[in-house]
Legacy VTK file of the C-alpha trace (Angstrom):
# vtk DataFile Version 3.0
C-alpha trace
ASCII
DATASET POLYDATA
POINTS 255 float
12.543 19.389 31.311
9.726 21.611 31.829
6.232 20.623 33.403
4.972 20.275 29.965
7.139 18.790 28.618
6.759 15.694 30.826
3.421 15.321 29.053
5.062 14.454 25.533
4.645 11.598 24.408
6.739 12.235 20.768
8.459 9.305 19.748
6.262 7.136 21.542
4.107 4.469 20.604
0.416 4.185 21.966
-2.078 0.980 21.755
-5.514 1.352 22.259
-7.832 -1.032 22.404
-11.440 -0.810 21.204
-10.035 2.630 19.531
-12.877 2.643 16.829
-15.501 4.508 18.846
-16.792 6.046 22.124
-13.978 6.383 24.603
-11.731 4.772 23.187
-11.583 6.808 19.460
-11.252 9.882 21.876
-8.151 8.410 23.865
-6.522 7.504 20.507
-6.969 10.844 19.537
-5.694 12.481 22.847
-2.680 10.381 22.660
-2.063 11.661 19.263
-2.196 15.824 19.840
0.038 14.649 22.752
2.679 13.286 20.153
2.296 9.749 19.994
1.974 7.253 17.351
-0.990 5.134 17.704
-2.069 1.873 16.751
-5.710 0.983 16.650
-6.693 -2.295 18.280
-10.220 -3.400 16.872
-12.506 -5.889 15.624
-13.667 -4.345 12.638
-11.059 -2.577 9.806
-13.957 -0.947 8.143
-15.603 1.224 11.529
-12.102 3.164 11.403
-12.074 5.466 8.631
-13.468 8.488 10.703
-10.779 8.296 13.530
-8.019 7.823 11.081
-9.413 11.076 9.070
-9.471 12.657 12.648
-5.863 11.312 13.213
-4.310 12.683 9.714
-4.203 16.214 10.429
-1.951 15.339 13.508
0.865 14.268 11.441
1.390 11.141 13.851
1.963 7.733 12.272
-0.657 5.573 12.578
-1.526 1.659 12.385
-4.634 -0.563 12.713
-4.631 -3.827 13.927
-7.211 -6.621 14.213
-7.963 -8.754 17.266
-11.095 -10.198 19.504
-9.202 -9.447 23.337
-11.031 -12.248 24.837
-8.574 -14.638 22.208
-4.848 -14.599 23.083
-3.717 -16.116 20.299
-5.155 -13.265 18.351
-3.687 -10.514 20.966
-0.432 -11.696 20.743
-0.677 -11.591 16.834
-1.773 -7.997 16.956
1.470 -7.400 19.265
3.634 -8.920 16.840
1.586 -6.744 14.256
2.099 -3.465 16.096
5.412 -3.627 16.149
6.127 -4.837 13.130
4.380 -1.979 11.637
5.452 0.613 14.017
8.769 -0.489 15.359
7.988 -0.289 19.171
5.466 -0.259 21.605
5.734 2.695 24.690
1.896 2.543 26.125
-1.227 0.618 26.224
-4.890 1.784 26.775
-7.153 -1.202 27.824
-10.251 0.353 26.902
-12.475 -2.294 25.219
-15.510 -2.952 27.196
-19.325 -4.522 27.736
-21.779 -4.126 29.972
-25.679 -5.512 30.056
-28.016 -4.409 32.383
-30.064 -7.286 33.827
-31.079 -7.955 37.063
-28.866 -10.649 39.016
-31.823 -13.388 39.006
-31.891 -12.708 35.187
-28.666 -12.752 33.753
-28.091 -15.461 31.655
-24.461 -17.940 31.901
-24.041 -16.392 28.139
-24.030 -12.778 29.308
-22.049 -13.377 32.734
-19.445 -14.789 30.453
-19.443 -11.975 27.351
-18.921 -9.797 30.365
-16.333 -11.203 32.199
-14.510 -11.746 29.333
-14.365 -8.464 27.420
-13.686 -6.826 30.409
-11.786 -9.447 32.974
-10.153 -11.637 30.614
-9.636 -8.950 27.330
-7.699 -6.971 29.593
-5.366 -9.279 31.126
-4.472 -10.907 27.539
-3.374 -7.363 26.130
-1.771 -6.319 29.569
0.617 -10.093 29.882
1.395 -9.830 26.060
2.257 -6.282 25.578
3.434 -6.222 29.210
5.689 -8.905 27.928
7.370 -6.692 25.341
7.239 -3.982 28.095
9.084 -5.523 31.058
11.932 -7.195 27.834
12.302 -3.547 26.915
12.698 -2.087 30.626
9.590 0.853 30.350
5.873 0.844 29.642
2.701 2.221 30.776
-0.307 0.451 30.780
-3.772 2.348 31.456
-6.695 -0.261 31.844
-10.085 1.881 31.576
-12.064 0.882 34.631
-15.221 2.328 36.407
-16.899 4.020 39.315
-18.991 1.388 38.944
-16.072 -1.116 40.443
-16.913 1.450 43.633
-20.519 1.456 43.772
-23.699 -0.115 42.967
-25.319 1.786 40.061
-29.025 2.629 39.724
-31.441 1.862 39.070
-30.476 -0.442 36.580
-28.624 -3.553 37.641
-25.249 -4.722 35.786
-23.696 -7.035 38.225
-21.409 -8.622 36.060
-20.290 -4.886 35.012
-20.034 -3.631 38.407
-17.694 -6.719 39.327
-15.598 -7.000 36.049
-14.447 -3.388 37.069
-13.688 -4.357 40.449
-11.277 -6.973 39.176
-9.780 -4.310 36.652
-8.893 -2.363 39.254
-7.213 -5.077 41.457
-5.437 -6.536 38.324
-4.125 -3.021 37.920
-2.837 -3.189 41.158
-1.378 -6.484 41.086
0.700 -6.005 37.542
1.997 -2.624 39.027
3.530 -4.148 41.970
5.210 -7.508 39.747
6.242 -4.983 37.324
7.263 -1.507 38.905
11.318 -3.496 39.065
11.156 -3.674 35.603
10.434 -0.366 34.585
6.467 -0.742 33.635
3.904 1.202 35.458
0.175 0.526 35.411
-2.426 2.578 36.130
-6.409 2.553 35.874
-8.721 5.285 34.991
-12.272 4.831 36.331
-15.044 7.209 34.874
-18.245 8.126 35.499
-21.027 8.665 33.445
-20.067 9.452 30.136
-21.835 10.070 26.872
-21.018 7.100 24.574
-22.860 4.480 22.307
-22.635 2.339 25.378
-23.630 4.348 27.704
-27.607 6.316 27.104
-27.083 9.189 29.786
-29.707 10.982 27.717
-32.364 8.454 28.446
-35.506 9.979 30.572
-35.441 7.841 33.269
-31.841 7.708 34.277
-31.416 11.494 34.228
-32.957 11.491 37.963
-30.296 9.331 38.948
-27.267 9.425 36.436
-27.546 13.675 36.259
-29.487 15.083 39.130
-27.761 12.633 41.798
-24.108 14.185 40.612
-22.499 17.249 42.275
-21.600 18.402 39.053
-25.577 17.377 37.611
-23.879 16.600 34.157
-22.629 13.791 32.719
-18.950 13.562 30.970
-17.838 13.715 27.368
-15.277 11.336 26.054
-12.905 14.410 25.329
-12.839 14.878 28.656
-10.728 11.611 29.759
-8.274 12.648 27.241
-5.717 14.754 29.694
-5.660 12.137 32.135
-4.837 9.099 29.953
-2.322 10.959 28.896
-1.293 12.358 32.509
-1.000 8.464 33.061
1.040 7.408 30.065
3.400 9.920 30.007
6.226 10.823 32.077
3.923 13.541 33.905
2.967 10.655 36.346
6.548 8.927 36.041
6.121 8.108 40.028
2.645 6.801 39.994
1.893 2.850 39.703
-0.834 1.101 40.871
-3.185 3.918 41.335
-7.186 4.267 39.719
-7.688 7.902 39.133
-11.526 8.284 39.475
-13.582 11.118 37.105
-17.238 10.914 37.712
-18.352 14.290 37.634
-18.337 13.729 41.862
-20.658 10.940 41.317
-19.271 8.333 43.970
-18.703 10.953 46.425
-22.719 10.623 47.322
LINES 1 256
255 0 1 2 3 4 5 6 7 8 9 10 11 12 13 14 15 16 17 18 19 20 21 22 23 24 25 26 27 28 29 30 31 32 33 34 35 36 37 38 39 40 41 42 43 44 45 46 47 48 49 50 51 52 53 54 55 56 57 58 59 60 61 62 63 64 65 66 67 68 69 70 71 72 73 74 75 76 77 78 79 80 81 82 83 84 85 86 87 88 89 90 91 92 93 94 95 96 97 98 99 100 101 102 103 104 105 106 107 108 109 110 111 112 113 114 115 116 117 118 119 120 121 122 123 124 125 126 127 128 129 130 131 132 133 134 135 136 137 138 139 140 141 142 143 144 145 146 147 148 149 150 151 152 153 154 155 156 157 158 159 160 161 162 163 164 165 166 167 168 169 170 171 172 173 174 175 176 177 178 179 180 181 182 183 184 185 186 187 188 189 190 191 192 193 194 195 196 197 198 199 200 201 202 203 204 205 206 207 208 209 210 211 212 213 214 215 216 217 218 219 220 221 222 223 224 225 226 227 228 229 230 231 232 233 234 235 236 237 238 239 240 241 242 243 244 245 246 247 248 249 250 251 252 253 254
């Protein structure tokens, strides 16, 4: 097999969650020119008609799924979904996400807990039920979209419950890829930077001093950009990596 080669993911089977948008449309898409079928893990049917008209030309089949992540009843139905509609299931992108900015001393119990669990507790439910169907079937890859942020203390806006969320996405990923490297299932976590989403206002006046100018590269990241490496992680091009966070940031958390 040549080098690139080991980046196909043909005849695979890709889950992304939060696939609708932002990041996560762009992963869904990257997965796709890379081969893969993909199944879109969302809220909300209706916001996916422009990445499915992206997806067409690609010739990949494609399936969309409902589910809130933070209810595991309603993950586990999307898993029986998937596969159901697609067969199998080779690799799963934990990408759905919140953050609020809010000083500590502000943050209400309500937005602690949306936080947390969109981005604690939505992870682990996809990761234990697809893992589930992973570890039965002997291979996987699971890539849980983390953050610089679980690195550093962003400014100059606060985001506490962001900032430690990531942190426990990143140890999670750690944990499940030591339990489950036996069984054939590696795990993996991406952590980017600043990048240029709904979610994320990197065009806003005053963050540019510190989001842009603070940066080696002084620019901030486009969703197309974390493409190659979710795929580097879900394919066989990083069949001897587990456990690892691959950081992008532009440089940022080198400062």
């Amino acid at each position: 097999m040549g080098v690139l080669d080991t980046f196909s993911l043909a005849g695979r089977v890709s889950v992304v969650t939060g696939a609708n948008r932002g990041i996560g449309r762009a992963l869904v898409v990257a997965l796709a020119e890379a081969g893969s079928d993909v199944v879109l893990l969302v809220r909300d049917v209706a916001n996916c008609a422009a990445v499915l008209a992206e997806l067409e030309p690609l010739g990949v089949r494609t399936a969309v799924v409902t589910a809130d992540v933070t209810d595991a009843r309603e993950v586990q139905a999307a898993v029986d979904a998937a596969i159901a509609q697609l067969g199998r299931v080779d690799v799963l992108v934990n990408n759905a996400g919140a953050c609020i900015h809010r000083p500590a001393l502000e943050v209400t119990e309500d937005e602690w807990r949306t936080v947390m669990d969109v981005n604690v507790n939505g992870v682990w439910n996809c990761a234990q039920s697809f893992g589930r169907v992973m570890v039965a079937q002997g291979h996987g890859s699971i890539v849980n979209i983390g953050s610089m942020s679980a690195n550093i203390v962003n400014r100059p806006q606060w985001q506490p419950a962001y900032n430690a969320s990531k942190a426990a996405v990143h140890h999670l990923t750690r944990s499940l890829a030591a339990e489950w490297a036996p069984a054939g299932v590696r795990v993996n976590a991406l952590a980017p930077g600043y990048i240029k989403t709904e979610m994320s206002p990197v065009d806003a006046p005053e963050f540019r001093r510190y989001w842009i100018e603070d940066a080696p590269m002084q620019r901030f990241g486009l969703p197309v950009e974390l493409g190659p490496s979710v795929v580097f992680l879900a394919s066989q091009a990083s069949s001897f990596m587990t456990g690892e966070v691959m950081v992008v940031d532009g440089g940022y958390s080198l400062f």
